[in-house]
BAVEX-429426 format. One record per residue (C-alpha): residue number from 1; residue in one letter; x, y, z. Coordinates in steps of 0.25 Angstrom, whole numbers, padded with zeros to 4 digits. Layout:
// residues N
  seq  type      u      v      w
  NUM     a      X      Y      Z
...
//
This chain:
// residues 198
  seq  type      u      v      w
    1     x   0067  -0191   0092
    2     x   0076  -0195   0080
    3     x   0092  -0196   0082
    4     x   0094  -0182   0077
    5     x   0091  -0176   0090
    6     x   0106  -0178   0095
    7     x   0112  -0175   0082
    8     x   0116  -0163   0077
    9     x   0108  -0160   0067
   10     x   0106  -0143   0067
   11     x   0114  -0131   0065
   12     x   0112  -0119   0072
   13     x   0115  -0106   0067
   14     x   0117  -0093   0074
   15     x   0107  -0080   0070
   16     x   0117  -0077   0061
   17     x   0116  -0090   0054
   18     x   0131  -0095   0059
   19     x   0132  -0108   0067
   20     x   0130  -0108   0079
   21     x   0130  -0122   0083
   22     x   0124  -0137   0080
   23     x   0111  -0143   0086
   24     x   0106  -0156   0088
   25     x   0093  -0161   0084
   26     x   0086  -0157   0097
   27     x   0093  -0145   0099
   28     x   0087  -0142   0085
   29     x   0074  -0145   0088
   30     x   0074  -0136   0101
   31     x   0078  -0125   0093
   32     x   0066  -0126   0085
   33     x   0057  -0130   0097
   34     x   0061  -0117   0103
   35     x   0063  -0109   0093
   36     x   0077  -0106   0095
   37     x   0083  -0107   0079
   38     x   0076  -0105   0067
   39     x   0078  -0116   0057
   40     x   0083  -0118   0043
   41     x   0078  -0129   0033
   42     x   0084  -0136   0020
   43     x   0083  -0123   0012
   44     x   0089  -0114   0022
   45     x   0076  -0108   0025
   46     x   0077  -0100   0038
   47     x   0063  -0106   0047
   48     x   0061  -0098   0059
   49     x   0048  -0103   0063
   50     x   0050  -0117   0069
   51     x   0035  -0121   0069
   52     x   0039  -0122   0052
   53     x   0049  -0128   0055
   54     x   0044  -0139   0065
   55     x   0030  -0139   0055
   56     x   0039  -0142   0043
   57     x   0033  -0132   0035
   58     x   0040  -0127   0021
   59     x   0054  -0131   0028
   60     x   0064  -0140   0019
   61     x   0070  -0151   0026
   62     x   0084  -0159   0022
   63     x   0082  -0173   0017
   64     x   0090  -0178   0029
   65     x   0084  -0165   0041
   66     x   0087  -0170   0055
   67     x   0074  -0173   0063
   68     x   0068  -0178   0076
   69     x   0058  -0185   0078
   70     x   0045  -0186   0090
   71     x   0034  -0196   0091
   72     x   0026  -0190   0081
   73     x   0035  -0179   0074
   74     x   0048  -0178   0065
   75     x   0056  -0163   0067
   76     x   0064  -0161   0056
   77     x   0076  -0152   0063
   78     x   0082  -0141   0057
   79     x   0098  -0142   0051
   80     x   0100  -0127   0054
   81     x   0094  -0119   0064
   82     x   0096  -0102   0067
   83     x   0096  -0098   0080
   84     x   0084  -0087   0083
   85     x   0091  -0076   0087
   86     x   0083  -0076   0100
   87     x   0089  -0088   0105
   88     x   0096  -0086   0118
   89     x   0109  -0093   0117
   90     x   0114  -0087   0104
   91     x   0115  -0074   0111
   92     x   0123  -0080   0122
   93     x   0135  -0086   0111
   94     x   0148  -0082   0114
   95     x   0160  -0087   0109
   96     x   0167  -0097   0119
   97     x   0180  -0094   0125
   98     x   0184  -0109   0123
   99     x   0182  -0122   0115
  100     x   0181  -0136   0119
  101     x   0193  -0144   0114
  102     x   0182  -0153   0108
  103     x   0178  -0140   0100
  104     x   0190  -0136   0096
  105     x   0193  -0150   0088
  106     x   0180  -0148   0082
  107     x   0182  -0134   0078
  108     x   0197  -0138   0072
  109     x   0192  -0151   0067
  110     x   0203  -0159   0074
  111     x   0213  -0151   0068
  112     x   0226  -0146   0074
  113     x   0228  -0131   0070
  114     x   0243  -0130   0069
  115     x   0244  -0143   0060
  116     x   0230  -0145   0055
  117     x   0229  -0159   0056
  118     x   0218  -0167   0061
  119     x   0219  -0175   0074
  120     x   0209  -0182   0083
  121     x   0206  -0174   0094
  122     x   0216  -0181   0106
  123     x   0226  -0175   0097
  124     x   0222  -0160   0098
  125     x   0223  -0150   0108
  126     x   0219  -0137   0109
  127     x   0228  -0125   0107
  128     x   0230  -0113   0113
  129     x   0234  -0103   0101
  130     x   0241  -0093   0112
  131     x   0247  -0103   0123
  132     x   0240  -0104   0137
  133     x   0255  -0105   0140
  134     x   0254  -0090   0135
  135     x   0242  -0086   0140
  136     x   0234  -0092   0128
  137     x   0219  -0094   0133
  138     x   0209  -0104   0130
  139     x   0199  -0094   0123
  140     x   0196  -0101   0108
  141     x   0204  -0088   0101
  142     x   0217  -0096   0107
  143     x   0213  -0111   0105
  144     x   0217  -0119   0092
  145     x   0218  -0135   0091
  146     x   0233  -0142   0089
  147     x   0237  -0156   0089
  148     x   0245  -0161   0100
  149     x   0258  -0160   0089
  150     x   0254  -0144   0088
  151     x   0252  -0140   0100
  152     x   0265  -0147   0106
  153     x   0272  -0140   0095
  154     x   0264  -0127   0097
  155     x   0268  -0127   0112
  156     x   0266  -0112   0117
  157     x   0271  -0106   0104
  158     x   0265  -0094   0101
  159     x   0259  -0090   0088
  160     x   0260  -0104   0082
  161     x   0257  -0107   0068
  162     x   0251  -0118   0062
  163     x   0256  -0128   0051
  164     x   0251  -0116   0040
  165     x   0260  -0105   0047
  166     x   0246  -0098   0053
  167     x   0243  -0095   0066
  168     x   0234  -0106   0074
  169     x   0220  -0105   0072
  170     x   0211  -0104   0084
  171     x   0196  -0108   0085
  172     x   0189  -0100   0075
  173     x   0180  -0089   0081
  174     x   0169  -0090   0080
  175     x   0168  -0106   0084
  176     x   0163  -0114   0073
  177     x   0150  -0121   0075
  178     x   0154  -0135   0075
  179     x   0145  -0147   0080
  180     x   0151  -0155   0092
  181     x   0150  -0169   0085
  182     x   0149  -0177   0073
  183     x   0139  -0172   0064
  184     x   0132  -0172   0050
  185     x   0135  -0157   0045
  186     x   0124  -0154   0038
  187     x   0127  -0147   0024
  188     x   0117  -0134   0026
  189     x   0126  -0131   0039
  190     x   0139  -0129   0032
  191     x   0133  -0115   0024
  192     x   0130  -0110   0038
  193     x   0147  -0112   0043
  194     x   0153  -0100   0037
  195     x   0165  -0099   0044
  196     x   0169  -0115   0045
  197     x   0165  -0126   0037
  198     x   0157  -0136   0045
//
C-alpha cells in the first residue's frame, strides 16, 4: 500500500454537504468498500455507484489524486466523499458537551481571545467565560481560549471583554470541522467550509 494510507487525504461531508470530518486513506477506501459515502471527482460530479468509481469509468481524477496501491492494482481515492444517508453513525451525531484542550487550540488557532495574539500552546489555557468560581460549567457554550496574561487578569470577573470592548467569544456552535494534525488542505475542500475558512 502506498504512504497515503495514513495520511489525510479525504473530506467527508454530511448529507447536507457540510463537513463532517477528514479521513485517512484507508478510512476512505472502506467507505467505498462498504458503501458507506458516495464520492466526488475532479469536476464535482456526485458518483454514487462505487463499482464506477473503483472501475475508473468516465470519472476525472486530480493530477496529484491520492492512491493506494496492492500487489496488482492502483485505487485512486476519492478527495471528497458524502455520506449515504443510511449510514449508521451520522444519525448517532450530537454535539459534545465538551472539547479537548487539544481541540480548542486548534479551533482558535493558538490564539488567545481577549488579546488575539498568538502563542504556542504551553502558553494557553482554557477559559471559562461564566467562572467555575460562579458556577460557570465546562459545557463548549462557556469555554473560550486565554493566554496565561488574560486569564490572570480576567480572574473571576464577570462579563469581561476583550481587547475590541466585545464580549469573549466562545467555541463557535456548530464545531468547526478541523483535522487533528498537519495536513495539505486541498483547494476543492475550501468551497465546501461556509461557516470558517479552512
Amino acid at each position: 500500500m502506498s504512504s497515503s494510507i495514513n495520511e489525510i487525504t479525504t473530506l467527508l461531508l454530511d448529507p447536507a454537504y457540510l463537513p463532517y470530518t477528514f479521513l485517512t486513506g484507508r478510512s476512505a477506501f472502506l467507505h467505498l468498500l462498504k458503501d458507506n459515502a458516495k464520492s466526488i471527482d475532479a469536476y464535482d460530479n456526485l458518483i454514487d455507484d462505487n463499482s464506477t468509481w473503483f472501475a475508473n469509468e468516465n470519472i476525472h481524477f486530480y493530477d496529484d489524486q491520492p492512491f493506494l496501491t496492492s500487489k496488482n492494482k492502483i485505487w485512486l481515492i476519492p478527495t471528497v466523499q458524502v455520506i449515504k444517508s443510511s449510514f449508521f453513525s451520522f444519525k448517532h451525531r450530537k454535539v459534545p458537551k465538551t472539547v479537548s484542550f487539544h481541540k480548542l487550540c486548534l479551533i482558535f488557532e493558538n490564539t488567545c481571545q481577549i488579546c488575539y495574539e498568538k502563542f504556542d500552546r504551553h502558553e494557553l489555557t482554557r477559559e471559562h467565560i461564566f467562572p467555575k468560581g460562579k458556577g460557570g460549567t465546562q459545557d463548549v457554550e462557556n469555554i473560550s481560549l486565554t493566554c496565561l496574561r488574560c486569564n490572570q487578569a480576567k480572574k473571576d470577573i464577570y462579563p469581561f471583554y476583550d481587547k475590541n470592548n466585545e464580549e469573549i467569544k466562545s467555541i463557535p456552535i456548530p464545531l468547526p470541522v478541523i483535522p487533528s494534525r498537519p495536513t495539505k488542505i486541498r483547494p476543492e475542500w475550501r468551497k465546501y467550509f461556509i461557516y470558517k475558512k479552512l
